[in-house]
Each structure stands twice: as C-alpha cells, then as structure tokens.
N, C-alpha and C positions, 0 to 999 in steps of 0.2 A: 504494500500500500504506500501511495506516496506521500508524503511529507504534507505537515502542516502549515498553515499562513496564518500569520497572526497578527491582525490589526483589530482597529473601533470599531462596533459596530454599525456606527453610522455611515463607513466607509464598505461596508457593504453593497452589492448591487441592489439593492432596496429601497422601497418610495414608504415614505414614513407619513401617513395623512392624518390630521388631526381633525376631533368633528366638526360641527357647525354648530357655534353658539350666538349666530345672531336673531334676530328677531321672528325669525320663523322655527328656533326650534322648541322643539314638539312639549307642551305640557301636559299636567295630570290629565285635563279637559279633553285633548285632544288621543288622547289614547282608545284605543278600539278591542273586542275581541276578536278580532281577526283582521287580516290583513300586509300589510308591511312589516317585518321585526324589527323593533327599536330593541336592538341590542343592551342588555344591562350586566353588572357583574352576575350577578346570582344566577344567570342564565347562562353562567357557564361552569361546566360540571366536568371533571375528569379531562380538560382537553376538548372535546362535543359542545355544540349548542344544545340546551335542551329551550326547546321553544316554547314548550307550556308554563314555563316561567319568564318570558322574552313577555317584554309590553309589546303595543300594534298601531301603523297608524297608518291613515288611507292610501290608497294613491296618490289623490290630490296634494296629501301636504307633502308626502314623500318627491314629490316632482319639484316641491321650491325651497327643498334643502338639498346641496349642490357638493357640500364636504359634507366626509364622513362614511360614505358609500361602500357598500361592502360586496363585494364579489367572490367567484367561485377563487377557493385555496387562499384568500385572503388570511391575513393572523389577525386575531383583535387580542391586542394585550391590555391588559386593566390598570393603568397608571395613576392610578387616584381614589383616596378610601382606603377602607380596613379591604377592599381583594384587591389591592397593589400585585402585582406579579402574573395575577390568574392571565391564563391564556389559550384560546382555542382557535381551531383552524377552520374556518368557513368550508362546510361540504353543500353545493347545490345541492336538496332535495326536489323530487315534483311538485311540492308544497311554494317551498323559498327559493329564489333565484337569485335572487339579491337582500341588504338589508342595509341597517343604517347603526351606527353607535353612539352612546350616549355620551356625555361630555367627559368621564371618567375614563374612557378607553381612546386609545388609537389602532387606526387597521396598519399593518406591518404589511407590505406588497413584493413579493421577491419580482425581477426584474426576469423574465422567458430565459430559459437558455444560461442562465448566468447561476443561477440560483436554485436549487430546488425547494421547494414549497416545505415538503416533507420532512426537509432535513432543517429545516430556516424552523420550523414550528417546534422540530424536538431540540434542537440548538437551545432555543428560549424558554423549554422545558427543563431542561435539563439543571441539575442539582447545583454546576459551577455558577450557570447563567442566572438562576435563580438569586444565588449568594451572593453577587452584585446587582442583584436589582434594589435587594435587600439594604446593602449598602451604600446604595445609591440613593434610597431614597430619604426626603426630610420631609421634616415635619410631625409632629406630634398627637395631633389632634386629629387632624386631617393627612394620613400621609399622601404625599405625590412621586411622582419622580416624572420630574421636567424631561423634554423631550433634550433639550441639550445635554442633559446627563446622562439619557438613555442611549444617545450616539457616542456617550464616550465611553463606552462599557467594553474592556476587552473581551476579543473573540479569540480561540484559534479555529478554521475549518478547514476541509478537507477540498480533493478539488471535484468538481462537477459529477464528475463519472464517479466518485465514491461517498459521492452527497446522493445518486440515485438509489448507489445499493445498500447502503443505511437507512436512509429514509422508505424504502422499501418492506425490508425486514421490521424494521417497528411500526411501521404503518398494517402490517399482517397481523401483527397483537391485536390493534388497539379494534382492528375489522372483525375478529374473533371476539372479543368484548363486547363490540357492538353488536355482532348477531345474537350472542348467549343477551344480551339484553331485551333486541326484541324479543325472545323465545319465553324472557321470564315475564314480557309486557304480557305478552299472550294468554302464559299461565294465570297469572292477577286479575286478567280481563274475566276469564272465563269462570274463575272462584267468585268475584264480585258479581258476576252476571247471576251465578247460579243461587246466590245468597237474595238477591232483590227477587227475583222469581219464587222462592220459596217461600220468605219470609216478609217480603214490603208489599210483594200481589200476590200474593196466596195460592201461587201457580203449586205446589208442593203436591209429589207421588201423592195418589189418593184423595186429592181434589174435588175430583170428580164423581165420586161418591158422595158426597157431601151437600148436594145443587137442591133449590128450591123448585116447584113446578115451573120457572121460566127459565129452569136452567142456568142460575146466578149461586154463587157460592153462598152456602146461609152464614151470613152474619152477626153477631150478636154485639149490644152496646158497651162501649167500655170508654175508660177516663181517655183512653186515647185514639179514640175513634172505632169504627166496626170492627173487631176480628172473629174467625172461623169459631165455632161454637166452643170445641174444648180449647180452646188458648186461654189465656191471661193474661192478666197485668202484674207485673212482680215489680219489685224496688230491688236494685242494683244489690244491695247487702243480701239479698235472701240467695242469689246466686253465685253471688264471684267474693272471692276473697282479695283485699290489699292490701300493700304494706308501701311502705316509704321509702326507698334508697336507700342506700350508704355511702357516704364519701369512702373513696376508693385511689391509690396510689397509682398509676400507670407503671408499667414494669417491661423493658424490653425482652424480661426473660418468660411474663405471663404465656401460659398457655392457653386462658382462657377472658371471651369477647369480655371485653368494659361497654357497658351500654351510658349511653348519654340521653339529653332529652330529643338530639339530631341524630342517635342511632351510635353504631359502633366508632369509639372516641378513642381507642386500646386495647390492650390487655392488659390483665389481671392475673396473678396469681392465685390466688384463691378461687371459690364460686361461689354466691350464695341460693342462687334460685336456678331453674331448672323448667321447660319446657311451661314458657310462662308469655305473657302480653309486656311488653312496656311502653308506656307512656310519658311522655314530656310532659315533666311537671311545673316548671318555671320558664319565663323567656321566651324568646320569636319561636321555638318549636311548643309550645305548651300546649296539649293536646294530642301533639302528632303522636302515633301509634306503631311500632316495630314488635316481631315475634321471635322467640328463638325456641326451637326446639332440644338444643343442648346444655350445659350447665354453660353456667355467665355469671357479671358481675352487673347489678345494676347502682349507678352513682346516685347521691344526694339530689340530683336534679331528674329524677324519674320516681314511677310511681308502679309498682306491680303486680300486675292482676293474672286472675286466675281462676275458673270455674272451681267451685265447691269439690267437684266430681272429681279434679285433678286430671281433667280429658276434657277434649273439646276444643283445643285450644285456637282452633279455621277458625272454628265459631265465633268466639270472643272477640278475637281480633277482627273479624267482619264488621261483627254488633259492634265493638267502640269505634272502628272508622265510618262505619254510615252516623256513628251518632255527631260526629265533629266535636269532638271536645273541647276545643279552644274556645265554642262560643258560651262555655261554661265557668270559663278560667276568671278570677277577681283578680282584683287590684288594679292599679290603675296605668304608675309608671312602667312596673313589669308584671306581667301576666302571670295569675297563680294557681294552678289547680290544685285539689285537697282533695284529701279522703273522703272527707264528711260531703262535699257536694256531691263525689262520687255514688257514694253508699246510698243517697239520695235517690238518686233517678230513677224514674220509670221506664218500663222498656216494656214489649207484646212478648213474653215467653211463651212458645213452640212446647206440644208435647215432648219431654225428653226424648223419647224414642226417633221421635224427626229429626231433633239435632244430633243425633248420634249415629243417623244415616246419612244425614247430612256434611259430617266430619268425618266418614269414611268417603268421599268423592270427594271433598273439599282439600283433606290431607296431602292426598295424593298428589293434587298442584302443585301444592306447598313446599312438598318434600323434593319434586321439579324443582322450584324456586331454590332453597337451601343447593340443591347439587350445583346450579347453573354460576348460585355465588361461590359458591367453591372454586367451581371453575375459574374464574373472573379475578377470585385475588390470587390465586396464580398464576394467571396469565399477567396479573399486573404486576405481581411481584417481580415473577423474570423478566417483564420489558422495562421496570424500574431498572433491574440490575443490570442490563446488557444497554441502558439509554446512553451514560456516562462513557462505560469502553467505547461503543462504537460510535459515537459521536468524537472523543477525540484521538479514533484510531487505534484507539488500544489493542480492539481485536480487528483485524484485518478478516475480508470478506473480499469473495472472488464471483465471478461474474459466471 
C-alpha cells in the first residue's frame, strides 16, 4: 500500500458549505410532516439519517433557501451544540433526493475523482478525527467548532485507489447493519400490528364467536370505553410489578447490559433484574420503553416492570409503548415519572389465557429482534476496530 499525505483538512479536494441563515430560513411555523428534510443533529444516528426524526419543509420554501443543500454522498457534520462531531453520509433514498441543514451543521462535498465519499465520511468518523474535533472545539455553553478550525485539522490519507478499497470494505459493515435493521423494523412492525388487532380492535383468535345478531363484537361498558364481555379494567399495580433503578458504575470489564432511560448506556458487572421492561424515568427519554430478555443492570434513571406472572414480557412492553408514558411524566423543568402514577393506571386487561397466546407469537419476533442486535454490535464492533487500521493504512488491502 502506498504511503501516506498529510496535510489540513481544508486542503483537501472538498467544498465545505455552510447553511442558510438569512431571512428565509425555515422556523418552528414552517415545519411540515412530510416533505423536504431539514436536516437536524438528532437525526443523525450511527453515521444514517434517520428521517423520522428529521423536521420537513415544503417545496416552496425549500426552492428560496439556496445554501445549505444537501445531495447524494454529501457529509453533514454537526458543528455546533452538545452533537458537535456527529456525522453522517447523505444516501438518496426513493423517498429523499435531496435535503437541507440546519444552522448547527455543514455539508462536507468531496470533489468527483479526487476524493472518495466513502473514505472522506469514515476519515471524519474515525476515532483520531474525532479527537480533534474535540479539540478543536470552544466554547462552553454552546460548543462550536468554527469552520476555520475545522480546515485546520490534520489529516493523513491514503491515495484515491486505496480511498476506494477502504471505503468499500466499511461501507459493507455498515450495509449489513442497515439490512439487519430493516429486518428488525419489520419484526417490530408486525408485533405492534399484531398487539393493536388483538387488543385496541378486538380482532383477537375467537372473535368471532363472540358477534351480536348484526354481527358486531358484543360489547360491554367500562371506565374506558366498550370492551369484549369477559375483559376488564384492572389498575396497573394489580398486574405488573416495579421497582426503581440503581445507580450503577460503568465497567469496561462488565459482562453484563447497563440500561439507561435512552436504552443500553454500558456494562455492568453485576445484574440485578432479568427478563424485565425498562422504562425512562427522568429527562428527554422519560417514558420511553426498552426490553431485555437476559440479566442486566438497570441505572437510577429507569424504572422496572414486570408482569406479576414473571412471563409475558411482548406483552408488557406493547401495553406500556401504546400507553406513551411520557405524557404521564410530572415536573416541570425535567420530566419525572414515578411508581405511584405508574401503579395508578388503568389499562382493558385481556383474558390471561389470550395474552399468553399472544406472547407465544409475539416472543418469537422479539427473540428475531435480540438475534438481529446481536448481530449489529458485532458487526459494529469489528468495523469500529478495522475503521482506524485501515483508514491510516495500517492494514493494507489488495484489489
């Protein structure tokens, strides 16, 4: 492999555009469910856009904002705010062809021919890149990192033809990643389907049995509207059991997941809980809801549920994501949810025996789901480990 160049990155073959913050761009007002993506940091995940957290805004306004433009193999790096550094690589889908960024980011453009996209994205991924971004940037409050600091950043890269076959090889991770992700959308899709059918329209095996002379499910009155004749209304404590977090140490040598209120934050040496719900109990995720079916740690900032029955657990995790928990959460500066509102609730409980045929099909997704993540942090572990080598040549690759 040949030799390295090592200059600024601003002296790279690259067009470096900043957005558009004159009078036409885009406010809260102006935002849409659909349409244009007004690129934001949160809406970037793993390196991917994820678009269902991308704002939107029409055609019309998107045609008289002129910077900022974001096209296929584009980079948008996040230069302002607490996701200073994030950064992902514009892939057209049939959906998006283009998009726009918000005043916190700029799009990175390698230059045809000169450059490869692929290798220019894991370049600025990469762990050394990253540790000058880091250093590069000021500011306390608000961190940034100015665009003149961001061209003086050293690089070293490789040349063209060994920018294709690096940027190739990690680009086949991250494409593997991405199918096992739609494969787990897929699984989720069709557990959540199967749970609204069963349980919110009362489509449930044996149904049909059930029908008045016009052929309508029979009904009966309850505190939260019609349900099927043997259902009820139960209060959250008469089913499930919780408990509160522990504050928990992070440990490189843990074997076992640290759950946060945003999901897996570490490991953990210890375990305490075991094939259980967790819930975000404080903060921007307060509400949000992850499962694990193995031993874990869950931290101070979660909340842990669990059917009475110690099984069930499709089920539970359904019932509290259809329930939204967040809009249950008090306080005011930060969001706080508690046992006691929990134990509170009402919810339409299902003959046991339905929810227990019902977490025999439901499981099975699930246990899809868990493999697929399996897969995924291994796939991302090894293209962690091999980004660094082969990005500054360490390991040599042959054509």
């Amino acid at each position: 492999m040949g030799g390295l160049e090592n200059l600024k990155f601003g002296n790279l073959p690259i067009e470096i555009v900043d957005g558009d913050r004159g009078k036409n761009y885009p406010k809260k007002t102006d935002f849409m469910t659909e349409g244009v993506p007004f690129l934001n940091s949160a809406a970037i995940k793993d390196g991917r856009i994820d678009f269902d957290l991308s704002n939107y805004i029409t055609e019309d306004k998107y045609s008289l904002i002129k910077k900022g433009r974001v096209y296929k193999n584009d980079i948008i790096l996040t230069t302002r705010g607490n996701g200073v550094g994030k950064v992902a690589i514009f892939d057209v889908t049939p959906e998006y062809a283009e998009a726009l960024i918000n005043a916190q980011m700029l799009v990175i453009r390698s230059i045809s021919g000169k450059i490869d996209p692929d290798y220019l994205f894991y370049l600025i991924k990469s762990p050394e890149f990253q540790k000058q971004v880091t250093n590069f940037s000021s500011g306390s409050a608000q961190p940034q990192l100015p665009i003149r600091d961001l061209k003086d950043i050293p690089v070293s890269v490789l040349n063209y033809d060994e920018q294709l076959l690096v940027g190739n090889v990690l680009r086949q991770y991250d494409n593997l990643i991405e199918n096992n992700n739609r494969r787990i959308a897929i699984l989720e899709y069709m557990a959540q389907s199967l749970y609204r059918e069963w349980f919110v329209n009362f489509r449930y095996p044996g149904h049909a049995d059930n029908l008045d002379a016009d052929g309508k499910p029979k009904l009966i009155d309850s505190p939260l509207g019609q349900i099927p004749e043997d259902w009820e209304v139960k209060v959250f404590s008469e089913s499930f059991d919780f408990w509160n977090g522990k504050k928990c140490t992070k440990s490189e040598l843990g074997e076992f997941d640290l759950y946060g209120a945003n999901g897996i934050v570490g490991k953990a040496e210890a375990w305490k809980y075991e094939n259980a719900v967790i819930i975000g109990r404080v903060g921007a995720y307060c509400g949000a809801v992850e499962y694990c079916f193995n031993r874990f740690w869950g931290s101070d900032n979660t909340i842990i549920a669990k059917c009475k029955t110690d099984t069930n657990i499709s089920y539970l995790f359904l019932l509290l994501e259809h329930f939204n928990l967040n809009k249950y959460a008090g306080g005011s500066a930060q969001p706080l949810l508690t046992q006691t509102t929990l134990k509170q609730l009402k919810y339409i409980a299902p003959p046991e025996g339905l929810i227990n045929e019902f977490e025999k099909i439901s499981h099975k997704f699930y246990e899809g789901v868990v493999n697929l993540k399996k897969r995924n942090q291994n796939l991302k572990k090894q293209r962690d480990m091999l980004l660094p080598k082969l990005i500054s040549g360490q390991i040599a690759l042959k054509d």
